[in-house]
BAGUVEX-175504 format. One record per atom (N, C-alpha, C, O): y, x, z; atom name; residue in three letters. Coordinates in steps of 0.001 Angstrom, whole numbers, always signed. Example, Ala and Ser with C-alpha at 12.3 -4.5 7.8 and 13.67 -1.06 7.14 Angstrom:
2
-5690, +13190, +7800, N, ALA
-4500, +12300, +7800, CA, ALA
-3300, +13200, +7800, C, ALA
-3319, +14236, +8465, O, ALA
-2250, +12850, +7080, N, SER
-1060, +13670, +7140, CA, SER
+30, +12900, +7870, C, SER
+1138, +13409, +8039, O, SER
//
This chain:
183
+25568, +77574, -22891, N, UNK
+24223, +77211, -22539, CA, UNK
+24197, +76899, -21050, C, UNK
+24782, +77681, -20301, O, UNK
+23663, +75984, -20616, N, UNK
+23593, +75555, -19522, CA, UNK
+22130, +75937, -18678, C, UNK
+21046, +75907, -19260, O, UNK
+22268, +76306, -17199, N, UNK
+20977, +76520, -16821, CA, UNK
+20339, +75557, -16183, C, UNK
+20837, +74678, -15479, O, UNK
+18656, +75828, -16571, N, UNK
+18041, +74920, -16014, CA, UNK
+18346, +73935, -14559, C, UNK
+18966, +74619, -13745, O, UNK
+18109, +72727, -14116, N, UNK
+18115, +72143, -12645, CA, UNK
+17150, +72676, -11862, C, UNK
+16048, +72888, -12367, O, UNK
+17399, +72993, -10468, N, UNK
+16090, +72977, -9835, CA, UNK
+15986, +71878, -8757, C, UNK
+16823, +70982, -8654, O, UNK
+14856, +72009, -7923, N, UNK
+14726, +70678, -7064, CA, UNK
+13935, +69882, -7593, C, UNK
+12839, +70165, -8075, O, UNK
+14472, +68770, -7532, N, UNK
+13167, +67785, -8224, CA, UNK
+13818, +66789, -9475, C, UNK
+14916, +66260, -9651, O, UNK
+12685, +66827, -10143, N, UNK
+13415, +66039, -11247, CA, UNK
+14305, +64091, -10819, C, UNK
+14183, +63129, -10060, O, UNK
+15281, +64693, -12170, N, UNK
+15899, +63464, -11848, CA, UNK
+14763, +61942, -12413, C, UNK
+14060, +61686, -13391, O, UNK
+15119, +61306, -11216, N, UNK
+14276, +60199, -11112, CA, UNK
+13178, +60126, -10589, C, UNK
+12614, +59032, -10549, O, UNK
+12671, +61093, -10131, N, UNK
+11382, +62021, -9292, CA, UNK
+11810, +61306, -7377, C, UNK
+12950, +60928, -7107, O, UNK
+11138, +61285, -6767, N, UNK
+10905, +60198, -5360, CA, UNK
+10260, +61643, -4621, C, UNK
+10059, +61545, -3411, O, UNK
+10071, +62392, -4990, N, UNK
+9400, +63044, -4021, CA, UNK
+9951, +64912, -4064, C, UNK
+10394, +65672, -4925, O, UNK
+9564, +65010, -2462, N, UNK
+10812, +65930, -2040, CA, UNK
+10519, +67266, -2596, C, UNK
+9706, +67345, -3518, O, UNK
+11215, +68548, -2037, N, UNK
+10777, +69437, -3109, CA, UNK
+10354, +70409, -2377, C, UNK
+10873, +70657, -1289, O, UNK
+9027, +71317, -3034, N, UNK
+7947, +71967, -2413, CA, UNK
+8231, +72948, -1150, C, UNK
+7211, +73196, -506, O, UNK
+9266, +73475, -736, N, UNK
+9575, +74183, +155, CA, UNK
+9749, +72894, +1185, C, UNK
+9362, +73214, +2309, O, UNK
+10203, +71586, +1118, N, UNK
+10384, +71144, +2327, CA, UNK
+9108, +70660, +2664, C, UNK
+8826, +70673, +3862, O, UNK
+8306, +70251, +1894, N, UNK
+6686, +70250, +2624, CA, UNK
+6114, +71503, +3203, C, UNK
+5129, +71501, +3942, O, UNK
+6641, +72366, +2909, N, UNK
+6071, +73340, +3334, CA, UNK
+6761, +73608, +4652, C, UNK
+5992, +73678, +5611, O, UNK
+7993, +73766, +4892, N, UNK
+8674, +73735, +5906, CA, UNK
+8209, +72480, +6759, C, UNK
+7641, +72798, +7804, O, UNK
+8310, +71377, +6568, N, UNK
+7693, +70417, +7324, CA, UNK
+5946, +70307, +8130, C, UNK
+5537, +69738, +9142, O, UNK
+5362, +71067, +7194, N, UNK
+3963, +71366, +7576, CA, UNK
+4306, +72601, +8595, C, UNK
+4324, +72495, +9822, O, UNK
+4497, +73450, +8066, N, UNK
+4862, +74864, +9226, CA, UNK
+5245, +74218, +10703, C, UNK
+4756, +74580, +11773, O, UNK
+6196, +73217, +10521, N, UNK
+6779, +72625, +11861, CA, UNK
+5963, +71937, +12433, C, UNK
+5933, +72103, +13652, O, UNK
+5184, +71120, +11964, N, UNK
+3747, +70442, +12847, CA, UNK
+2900, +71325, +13009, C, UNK
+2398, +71240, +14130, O, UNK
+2298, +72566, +12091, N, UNK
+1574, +72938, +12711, CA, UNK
+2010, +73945, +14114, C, UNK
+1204, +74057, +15037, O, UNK
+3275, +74602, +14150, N, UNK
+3905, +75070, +15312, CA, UNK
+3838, +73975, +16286, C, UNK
+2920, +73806, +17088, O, UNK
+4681, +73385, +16178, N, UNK
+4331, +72057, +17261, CA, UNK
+3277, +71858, +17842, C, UNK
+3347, +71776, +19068, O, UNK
+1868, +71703, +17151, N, UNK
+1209, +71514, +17768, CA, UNK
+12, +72722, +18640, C, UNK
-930, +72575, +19419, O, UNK
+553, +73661, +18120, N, UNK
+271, +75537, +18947, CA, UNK
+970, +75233, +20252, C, UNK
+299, +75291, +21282, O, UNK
+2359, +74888, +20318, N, UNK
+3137, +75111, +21271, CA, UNK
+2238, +74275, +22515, C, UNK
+2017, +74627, +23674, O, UNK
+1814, +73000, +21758, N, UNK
+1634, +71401, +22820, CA, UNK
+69, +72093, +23248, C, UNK
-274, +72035, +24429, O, UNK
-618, +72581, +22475, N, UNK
-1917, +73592, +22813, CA, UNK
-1584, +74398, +24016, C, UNK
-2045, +74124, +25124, O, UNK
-689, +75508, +23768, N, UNK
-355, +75988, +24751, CA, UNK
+323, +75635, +25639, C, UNK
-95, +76363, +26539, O, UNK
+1199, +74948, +26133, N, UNK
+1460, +73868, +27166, CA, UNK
+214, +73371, +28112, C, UNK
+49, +73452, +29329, O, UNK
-468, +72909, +27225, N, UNK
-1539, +72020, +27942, CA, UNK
-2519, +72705, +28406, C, UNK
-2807, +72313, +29536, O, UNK
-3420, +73889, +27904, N, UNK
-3860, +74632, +28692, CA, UNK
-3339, +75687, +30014, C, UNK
-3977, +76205, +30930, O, UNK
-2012, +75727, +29671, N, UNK
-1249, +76226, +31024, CA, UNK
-1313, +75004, +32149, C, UNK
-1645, +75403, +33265, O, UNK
-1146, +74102, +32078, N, UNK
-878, +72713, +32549, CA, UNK
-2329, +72836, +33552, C, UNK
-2601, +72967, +34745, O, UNK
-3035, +72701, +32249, N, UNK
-4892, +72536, +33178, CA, UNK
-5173, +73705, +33955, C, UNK
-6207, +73637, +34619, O, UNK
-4325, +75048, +34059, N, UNK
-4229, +76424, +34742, CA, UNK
-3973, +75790, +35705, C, UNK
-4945, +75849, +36457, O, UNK
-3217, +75217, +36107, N, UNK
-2491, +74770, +37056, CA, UNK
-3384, +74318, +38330, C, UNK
-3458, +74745, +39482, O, UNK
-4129, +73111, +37522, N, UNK
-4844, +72131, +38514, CA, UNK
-6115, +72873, +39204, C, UNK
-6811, +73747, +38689, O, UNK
-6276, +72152, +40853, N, UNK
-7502, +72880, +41534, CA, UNK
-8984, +73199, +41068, C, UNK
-9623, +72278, +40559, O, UNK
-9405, +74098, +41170, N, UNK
-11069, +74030, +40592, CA, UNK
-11786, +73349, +40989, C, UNK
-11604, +73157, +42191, O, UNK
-12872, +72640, +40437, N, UNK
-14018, +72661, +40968, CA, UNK
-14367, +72382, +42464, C, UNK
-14380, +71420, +43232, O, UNK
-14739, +74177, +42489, N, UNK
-15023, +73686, +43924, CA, UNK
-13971, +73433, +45245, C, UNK
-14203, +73068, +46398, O, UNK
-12606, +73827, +44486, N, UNK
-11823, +73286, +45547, CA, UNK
-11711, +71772, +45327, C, UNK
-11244, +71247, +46338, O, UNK
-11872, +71239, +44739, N, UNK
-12307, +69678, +45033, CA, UNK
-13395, +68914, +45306, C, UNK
-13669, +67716, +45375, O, UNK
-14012, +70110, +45460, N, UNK
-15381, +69337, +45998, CA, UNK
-15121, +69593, +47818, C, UNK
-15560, +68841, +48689, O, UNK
-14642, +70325, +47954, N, UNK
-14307, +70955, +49273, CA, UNK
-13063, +70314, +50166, C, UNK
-12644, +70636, +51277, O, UNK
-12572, +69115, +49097, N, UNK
-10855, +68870, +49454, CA, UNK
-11617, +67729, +50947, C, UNK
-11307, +67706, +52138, O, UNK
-12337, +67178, +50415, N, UNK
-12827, +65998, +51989, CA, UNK
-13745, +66642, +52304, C, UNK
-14148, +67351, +51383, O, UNK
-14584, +66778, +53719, N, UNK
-15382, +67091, +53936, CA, UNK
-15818, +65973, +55543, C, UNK
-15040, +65907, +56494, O, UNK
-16879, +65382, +55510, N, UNK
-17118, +64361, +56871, CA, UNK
-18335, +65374, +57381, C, UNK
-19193, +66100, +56879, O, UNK
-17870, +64968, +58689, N, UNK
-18838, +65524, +60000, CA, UNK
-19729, +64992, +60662, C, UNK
-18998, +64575, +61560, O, UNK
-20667, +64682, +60936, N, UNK
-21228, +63897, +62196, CA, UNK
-21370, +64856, +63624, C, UNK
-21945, +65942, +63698, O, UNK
-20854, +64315, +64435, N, UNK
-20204, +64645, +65913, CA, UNK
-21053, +64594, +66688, C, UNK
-20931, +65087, +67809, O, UNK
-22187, +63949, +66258, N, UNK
-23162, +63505, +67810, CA, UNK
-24016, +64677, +68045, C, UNK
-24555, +64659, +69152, O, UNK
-24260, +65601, +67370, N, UNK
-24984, +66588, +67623, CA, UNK
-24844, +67749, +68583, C, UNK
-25700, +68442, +69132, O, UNK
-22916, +67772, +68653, N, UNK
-22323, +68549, +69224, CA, UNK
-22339, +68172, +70463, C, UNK
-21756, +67107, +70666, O, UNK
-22998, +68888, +71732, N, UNK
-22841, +68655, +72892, CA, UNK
-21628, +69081, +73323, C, UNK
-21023, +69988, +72751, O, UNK
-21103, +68355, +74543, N, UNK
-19796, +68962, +75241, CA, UNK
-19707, +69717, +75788, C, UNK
-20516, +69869, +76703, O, UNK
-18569, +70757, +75548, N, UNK
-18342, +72072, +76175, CA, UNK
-18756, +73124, +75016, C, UNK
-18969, +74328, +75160, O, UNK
-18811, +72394, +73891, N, UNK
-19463, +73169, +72850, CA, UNK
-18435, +73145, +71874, C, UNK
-17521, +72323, +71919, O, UNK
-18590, +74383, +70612, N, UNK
-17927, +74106, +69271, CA, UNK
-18660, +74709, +68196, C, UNK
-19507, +75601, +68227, O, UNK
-18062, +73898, +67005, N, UNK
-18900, +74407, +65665, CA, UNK
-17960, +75051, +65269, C, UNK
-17018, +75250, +66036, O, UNK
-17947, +75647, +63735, N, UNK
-17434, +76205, +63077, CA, UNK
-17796, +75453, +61632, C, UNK
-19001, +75389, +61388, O, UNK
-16718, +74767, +60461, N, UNK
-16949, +74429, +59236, CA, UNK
-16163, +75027, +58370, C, UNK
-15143, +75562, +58805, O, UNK
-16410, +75066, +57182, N, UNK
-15635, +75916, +55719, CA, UNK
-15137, +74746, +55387, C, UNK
-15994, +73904, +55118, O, UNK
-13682, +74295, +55290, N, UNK
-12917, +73397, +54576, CA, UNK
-12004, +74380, +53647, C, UNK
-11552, +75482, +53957, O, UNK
-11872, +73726, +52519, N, UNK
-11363, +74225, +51529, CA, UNK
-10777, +75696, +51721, C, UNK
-9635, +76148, +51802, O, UNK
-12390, +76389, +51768, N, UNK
-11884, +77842, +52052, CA, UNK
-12067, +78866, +53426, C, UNK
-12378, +80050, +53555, O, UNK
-11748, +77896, +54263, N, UNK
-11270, +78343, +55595, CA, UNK
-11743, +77530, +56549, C, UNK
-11906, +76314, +56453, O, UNK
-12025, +78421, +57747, N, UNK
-12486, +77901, +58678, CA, UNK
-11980, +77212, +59674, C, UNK
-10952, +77614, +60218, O, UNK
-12646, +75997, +60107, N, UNK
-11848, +75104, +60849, CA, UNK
-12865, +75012, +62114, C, UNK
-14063, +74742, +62200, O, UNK
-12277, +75213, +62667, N, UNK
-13000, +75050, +64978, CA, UNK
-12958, +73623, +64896, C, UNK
-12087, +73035, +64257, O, UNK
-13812, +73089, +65481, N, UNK
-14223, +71481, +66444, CA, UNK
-14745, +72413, +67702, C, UNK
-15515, +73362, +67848, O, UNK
-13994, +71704, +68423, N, UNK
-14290, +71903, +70303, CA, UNK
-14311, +70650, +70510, C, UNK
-13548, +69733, +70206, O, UNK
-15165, +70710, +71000, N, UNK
-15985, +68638, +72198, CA, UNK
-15449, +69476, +73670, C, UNK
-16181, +69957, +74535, O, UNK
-14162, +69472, +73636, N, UNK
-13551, +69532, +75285, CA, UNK
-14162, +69270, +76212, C, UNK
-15030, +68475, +75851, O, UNK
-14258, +69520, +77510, N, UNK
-14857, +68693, +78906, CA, UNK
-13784, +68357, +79391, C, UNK
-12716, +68864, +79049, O, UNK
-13925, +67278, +80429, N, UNK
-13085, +67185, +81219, CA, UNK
-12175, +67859, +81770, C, UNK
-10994, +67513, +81736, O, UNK
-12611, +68943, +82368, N, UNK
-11878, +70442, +83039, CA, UNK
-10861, +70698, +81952, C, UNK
-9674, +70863, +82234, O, UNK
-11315, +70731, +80706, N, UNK
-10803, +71532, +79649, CA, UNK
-9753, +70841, +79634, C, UNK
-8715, +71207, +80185, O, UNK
-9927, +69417, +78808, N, UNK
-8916, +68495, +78682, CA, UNK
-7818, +68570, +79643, C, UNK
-6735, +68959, +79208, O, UNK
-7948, +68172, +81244, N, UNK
-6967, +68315, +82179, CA, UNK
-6379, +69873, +82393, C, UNK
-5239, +69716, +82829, O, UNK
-6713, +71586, +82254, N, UNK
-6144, +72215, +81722, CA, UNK
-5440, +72465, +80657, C, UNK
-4433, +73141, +80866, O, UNK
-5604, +72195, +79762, N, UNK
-4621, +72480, +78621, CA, UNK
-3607, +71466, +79171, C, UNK
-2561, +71983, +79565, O, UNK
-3698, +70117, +79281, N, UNK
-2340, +68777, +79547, CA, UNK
-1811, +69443, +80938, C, UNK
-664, +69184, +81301, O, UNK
-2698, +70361, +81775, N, UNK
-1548, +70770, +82836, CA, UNK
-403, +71718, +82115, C, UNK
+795, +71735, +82397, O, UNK
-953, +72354, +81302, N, UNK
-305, +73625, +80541, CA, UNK
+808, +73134, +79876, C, UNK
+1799, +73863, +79916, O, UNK
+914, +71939, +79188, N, UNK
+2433, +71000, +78672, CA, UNK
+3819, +71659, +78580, C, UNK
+4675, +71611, +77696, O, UNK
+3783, +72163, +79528, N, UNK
+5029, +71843, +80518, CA, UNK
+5611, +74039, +80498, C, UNK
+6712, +74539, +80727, O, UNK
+4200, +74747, +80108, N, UNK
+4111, +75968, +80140, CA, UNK
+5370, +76922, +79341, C, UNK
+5582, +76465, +78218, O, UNK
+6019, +77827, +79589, N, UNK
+6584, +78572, +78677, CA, UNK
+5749, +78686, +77496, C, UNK
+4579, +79044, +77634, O, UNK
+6247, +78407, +76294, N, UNK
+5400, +78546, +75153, CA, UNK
+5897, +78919, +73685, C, UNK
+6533, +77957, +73256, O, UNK
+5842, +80031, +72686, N, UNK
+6599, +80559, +71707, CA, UNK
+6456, +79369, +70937, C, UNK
+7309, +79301, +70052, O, UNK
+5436, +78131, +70988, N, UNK
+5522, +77334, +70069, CA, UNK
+5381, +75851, +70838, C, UNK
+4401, +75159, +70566, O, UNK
+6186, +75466, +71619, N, UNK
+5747, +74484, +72201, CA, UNK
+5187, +72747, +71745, C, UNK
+5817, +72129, +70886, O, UNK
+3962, +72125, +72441, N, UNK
+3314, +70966, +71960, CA, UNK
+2854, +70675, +72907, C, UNK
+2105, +71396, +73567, O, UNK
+3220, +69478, +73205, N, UNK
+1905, +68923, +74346, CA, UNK
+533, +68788, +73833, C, UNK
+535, +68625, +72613, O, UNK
+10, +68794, +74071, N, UNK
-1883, +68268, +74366, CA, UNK
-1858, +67511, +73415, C, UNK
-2000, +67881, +72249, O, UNK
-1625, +66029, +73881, N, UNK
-1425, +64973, +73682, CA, UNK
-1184, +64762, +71843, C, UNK
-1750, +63852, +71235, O, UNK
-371, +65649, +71242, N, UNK
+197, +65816, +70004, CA, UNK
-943, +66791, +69086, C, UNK
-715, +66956, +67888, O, UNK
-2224, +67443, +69751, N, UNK
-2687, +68496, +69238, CA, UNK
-3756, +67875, +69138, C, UNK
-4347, +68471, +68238, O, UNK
-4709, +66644, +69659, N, UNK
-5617, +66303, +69010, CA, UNK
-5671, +64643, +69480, C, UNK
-5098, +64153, +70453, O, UNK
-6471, +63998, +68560, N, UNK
-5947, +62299, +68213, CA, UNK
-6957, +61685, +69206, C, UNK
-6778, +60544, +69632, O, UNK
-8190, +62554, +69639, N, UNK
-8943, +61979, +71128, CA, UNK
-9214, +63290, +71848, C, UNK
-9907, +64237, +71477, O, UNK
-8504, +63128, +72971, N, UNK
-8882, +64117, +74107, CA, UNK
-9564, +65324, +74399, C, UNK
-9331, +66414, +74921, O, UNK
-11106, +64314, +73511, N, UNK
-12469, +65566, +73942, CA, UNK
-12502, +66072, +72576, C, UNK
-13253, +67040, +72455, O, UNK
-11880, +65683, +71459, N, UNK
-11943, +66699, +70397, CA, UNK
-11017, +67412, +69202, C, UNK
-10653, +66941, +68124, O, UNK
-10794, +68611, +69745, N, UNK
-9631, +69664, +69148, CA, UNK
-10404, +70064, +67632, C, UNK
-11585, +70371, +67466, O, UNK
-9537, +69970, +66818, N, UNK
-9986, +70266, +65721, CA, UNK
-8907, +71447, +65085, C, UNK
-7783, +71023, +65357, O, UNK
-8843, +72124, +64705, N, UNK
-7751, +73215, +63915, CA, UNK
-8459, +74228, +63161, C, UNK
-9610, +74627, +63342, O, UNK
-7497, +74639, +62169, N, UNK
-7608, +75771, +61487, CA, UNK
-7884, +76918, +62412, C, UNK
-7111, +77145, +63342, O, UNK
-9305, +77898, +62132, N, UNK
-9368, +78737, +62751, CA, UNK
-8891, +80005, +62242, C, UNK
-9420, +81116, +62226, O, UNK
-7744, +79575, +61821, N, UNK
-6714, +81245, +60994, CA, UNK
-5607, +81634, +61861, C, UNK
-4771, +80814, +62239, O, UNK
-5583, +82899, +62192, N, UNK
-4670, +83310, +62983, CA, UNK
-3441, +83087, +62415, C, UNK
-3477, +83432, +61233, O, UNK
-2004, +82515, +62854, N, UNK
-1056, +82324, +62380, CA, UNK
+22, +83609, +62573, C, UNK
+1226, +83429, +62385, O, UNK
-466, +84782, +62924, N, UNK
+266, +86083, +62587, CA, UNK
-293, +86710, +61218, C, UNK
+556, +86829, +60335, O, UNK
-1487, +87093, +60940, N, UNK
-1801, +87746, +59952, CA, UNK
-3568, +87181, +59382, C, UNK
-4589, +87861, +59287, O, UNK
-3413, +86138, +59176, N, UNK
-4619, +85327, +59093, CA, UNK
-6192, +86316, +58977, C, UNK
-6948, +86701, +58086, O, UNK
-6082, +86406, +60478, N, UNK
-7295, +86848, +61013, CA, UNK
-8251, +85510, +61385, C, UNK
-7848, +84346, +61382, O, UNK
-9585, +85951, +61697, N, UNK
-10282, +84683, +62298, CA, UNK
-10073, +84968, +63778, C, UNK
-9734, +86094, +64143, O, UNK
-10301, +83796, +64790, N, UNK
-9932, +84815, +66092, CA, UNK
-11174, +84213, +67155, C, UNK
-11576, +83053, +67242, O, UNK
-11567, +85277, +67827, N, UNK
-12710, +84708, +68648, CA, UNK
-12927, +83713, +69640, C, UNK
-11975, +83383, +70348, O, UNK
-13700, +83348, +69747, N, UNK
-14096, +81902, +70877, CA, UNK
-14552, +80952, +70526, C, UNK
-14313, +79960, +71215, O, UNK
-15419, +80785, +69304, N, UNK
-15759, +79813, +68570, CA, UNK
-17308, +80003, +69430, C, UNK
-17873, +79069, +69999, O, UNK
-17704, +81085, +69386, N, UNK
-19548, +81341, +70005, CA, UNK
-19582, +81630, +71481, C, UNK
-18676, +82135, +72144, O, UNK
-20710, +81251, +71872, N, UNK
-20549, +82185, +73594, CA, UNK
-20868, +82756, +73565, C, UNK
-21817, +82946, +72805, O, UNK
-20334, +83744, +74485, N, UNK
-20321, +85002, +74846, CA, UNK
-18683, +85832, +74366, C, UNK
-18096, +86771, +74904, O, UNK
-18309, +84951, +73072, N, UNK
-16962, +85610, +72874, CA, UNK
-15816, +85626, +73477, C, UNK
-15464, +84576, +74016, O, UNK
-14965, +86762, +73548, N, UNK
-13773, +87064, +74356, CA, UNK
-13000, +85652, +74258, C, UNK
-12575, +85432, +73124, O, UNK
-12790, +84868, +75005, N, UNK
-11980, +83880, +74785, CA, UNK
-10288, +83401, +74824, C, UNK
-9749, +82319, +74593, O, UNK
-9810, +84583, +75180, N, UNK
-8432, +85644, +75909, CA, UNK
-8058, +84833, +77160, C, UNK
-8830, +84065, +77734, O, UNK
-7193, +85006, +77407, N, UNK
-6177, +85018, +78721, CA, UNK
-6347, +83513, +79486, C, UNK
-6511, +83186, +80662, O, UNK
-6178, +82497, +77749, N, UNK
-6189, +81249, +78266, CA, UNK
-7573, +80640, +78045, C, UNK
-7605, +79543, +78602, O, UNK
-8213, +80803, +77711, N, UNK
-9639, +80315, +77507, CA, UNK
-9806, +80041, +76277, C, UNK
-10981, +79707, +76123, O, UNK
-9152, +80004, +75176, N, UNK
-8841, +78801, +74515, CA, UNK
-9643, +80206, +72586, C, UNK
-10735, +80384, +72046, O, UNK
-8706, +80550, +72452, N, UNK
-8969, +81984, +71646, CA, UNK
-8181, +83022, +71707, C, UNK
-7072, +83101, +72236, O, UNK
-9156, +84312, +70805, N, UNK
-8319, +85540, +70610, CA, UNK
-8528, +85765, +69749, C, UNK
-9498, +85240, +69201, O, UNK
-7685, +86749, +69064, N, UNK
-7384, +87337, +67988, CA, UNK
-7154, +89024, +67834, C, UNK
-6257, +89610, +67228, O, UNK
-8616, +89737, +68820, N, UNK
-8347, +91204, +68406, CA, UNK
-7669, +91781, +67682, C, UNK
-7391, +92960, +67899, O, UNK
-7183, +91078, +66558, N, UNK
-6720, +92437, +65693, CA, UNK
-5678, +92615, +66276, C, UNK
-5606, +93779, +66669, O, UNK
-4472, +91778, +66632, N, UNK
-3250, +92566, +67153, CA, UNK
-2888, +91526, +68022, C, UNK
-1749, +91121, +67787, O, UNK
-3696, +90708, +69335, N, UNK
-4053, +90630, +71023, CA, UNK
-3431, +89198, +70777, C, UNK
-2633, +88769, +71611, O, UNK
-3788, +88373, +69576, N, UNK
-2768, +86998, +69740, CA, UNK
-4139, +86166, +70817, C, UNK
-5353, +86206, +70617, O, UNK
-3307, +85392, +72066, N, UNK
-4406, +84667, +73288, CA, UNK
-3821, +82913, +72301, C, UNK
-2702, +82665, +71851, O, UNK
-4620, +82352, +72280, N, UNK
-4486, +80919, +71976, CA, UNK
-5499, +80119, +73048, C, UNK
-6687, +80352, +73273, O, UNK
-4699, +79184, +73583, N, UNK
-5215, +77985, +74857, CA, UNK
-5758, +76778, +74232, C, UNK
-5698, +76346, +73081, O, UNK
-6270, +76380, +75240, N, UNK
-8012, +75406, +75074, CA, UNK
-6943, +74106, +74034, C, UNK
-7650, +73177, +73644, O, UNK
-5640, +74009, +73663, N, UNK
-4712, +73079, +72798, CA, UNK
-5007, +74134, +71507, C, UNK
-5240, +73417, +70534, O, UNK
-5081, +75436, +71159, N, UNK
-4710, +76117, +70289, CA, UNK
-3448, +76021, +69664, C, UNK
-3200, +75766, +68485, O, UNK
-2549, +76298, +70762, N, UNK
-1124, +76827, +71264, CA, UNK
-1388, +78247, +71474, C, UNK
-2375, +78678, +72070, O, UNK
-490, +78930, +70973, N, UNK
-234, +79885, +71133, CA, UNK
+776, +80477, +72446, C, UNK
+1857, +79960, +72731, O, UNK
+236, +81548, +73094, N, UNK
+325, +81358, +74163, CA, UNK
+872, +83152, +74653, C, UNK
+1826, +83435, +75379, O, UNK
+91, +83934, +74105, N, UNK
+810, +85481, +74025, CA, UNK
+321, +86159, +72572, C, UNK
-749, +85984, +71989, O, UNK
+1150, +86765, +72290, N, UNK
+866, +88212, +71578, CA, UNK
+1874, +87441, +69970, C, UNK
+2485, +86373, +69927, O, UNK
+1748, +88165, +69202, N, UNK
+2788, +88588, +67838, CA, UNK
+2526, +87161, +66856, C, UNK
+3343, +86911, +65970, O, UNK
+1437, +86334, +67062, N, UNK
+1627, +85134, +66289, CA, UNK
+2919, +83774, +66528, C, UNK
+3369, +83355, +67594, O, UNK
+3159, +83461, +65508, N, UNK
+4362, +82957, +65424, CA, UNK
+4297, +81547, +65485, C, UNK
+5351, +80916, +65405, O, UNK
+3268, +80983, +65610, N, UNK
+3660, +79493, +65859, CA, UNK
+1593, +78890, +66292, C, UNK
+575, +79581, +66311, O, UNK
+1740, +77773, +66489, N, UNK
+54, +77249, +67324, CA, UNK
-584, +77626, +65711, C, UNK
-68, +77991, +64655, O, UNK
-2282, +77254, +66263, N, UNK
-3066, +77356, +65091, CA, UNK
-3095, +75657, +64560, C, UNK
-3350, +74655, +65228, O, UNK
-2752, +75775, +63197, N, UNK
-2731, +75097, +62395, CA, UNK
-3886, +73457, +62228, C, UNK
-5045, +73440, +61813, O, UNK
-3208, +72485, +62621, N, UNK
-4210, +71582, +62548, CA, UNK
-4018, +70991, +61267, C, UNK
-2980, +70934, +60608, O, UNK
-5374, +70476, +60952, N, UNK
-5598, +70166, +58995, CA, UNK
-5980, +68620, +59040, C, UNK
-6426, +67911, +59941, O, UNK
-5634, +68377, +57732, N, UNK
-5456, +66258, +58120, CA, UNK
-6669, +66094, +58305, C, UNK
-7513, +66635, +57591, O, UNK
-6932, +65376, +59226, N, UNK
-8518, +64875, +59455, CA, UNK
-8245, +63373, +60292, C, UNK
-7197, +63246, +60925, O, UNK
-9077, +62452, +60257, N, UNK
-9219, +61252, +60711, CA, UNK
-10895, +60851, +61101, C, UNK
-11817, +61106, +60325, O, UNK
-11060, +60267, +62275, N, UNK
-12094, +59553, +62516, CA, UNK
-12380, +58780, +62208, C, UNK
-11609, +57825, +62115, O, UNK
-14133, +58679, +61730, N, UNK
-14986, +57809, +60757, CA, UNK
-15705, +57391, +61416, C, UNK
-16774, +57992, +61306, O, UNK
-15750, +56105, +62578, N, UNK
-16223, +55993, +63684, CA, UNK
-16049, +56392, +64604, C, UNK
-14986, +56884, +64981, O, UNK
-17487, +56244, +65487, N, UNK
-17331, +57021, +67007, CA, UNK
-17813, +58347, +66684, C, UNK
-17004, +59224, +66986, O, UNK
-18725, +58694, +66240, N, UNK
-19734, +60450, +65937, CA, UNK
-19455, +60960, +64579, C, UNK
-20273, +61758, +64119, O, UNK
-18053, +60506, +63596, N, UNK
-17859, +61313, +62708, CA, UNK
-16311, +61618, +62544, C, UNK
-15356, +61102, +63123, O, UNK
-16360, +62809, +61386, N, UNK
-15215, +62615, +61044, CA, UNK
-14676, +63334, +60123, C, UNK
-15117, +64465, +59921, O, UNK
-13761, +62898, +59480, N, UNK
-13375, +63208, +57593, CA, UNK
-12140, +64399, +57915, C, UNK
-11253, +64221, +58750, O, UNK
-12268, +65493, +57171, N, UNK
-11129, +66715, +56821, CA, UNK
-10906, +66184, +55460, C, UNK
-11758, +65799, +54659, O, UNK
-9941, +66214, +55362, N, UNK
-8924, +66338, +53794, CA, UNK
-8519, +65239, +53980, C, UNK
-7728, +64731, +53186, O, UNK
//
């Protein structure tokens, strides 16, 4: 006696029930995996409001000279100083200064009368004072950083104490004469 065939009958075109089933199992895995992929993927990318925050434009004319604001760019605070004259020709005398991070002037802002940088301390990202008057402005005029005595000059060069390199300038370009674009 012979035992039955299994599989699919002879002359039968169509495959046999475990491989649809196996074949379905595999698309639907597949497409769990490409699910999860892709929401890791979109983890990834900036929020919201960090893109609403990525450009930010200024208008300049308000700011009198000898003055500075303070703005929130993506996060963090960024100093505009409208230099004076005095200012300008101190810091470009300073060039030439012993310096843990050395830069000329010249390299630290794209017109003369206006310094723009990250106002984060580059030792232990403190904010550091001299943005308002009346605040300690340290050694060089420029800022300080109480928490552990970093002096930054009217370039925001770093100039004494435990920070390790100038304060950080962030891409920005002028939008005219009285504005101007961060990010």
């Amino acid at each position: 006696m012979q035992a039955p065939e299994t599989g699919t009958p002879t002359g039968s075109a169509s495959p046999p029930r475990r491989d649809i089933l196996a074949l379905t199992a595999g698309a639907l895995a597949a497409a769990g995996a490409f699910g999860v992929f892709w929401s890791f993927l979109r983890s990834l990318a900036p929020a919201a409001d960090v893109l609403a925050d990525a450009v930010l434009e200024i208008d300049l004319a308000p700011i009198p000279e000898g003055s500075a604001i303070t703005v929130l760019w993506q996060g963090k605070p960024v100093f505009l100083r409208r230099r004076t004259a005095d200012e300008i020709a101190r810091a470009r005398a300073d060039d030439d200064a012993p310096m843990p991070d050395p830069a000329p002037d010249a390299t630290r802002a794209q017109r003369p009368e206006w310094l723009v940088v990250v106002g984060v301390c580059t030792h232990l990202g403190c904010v550091p004072l001299g943005q308002r008057a009346g605040e300690t402005r340290g050694r060089y005029d420029g800022w300080f950083c109480p928490c552990h005595g970093s002096h930054y000059d009217l370039a925001g060069r770093i100039r004494l104490g435990p920070a390790p390199r100038n304060l950080d300038i962030p891409p920005y370009a002028f939008a005219g004469t009285d504005r101007i674009r961060i990010g």
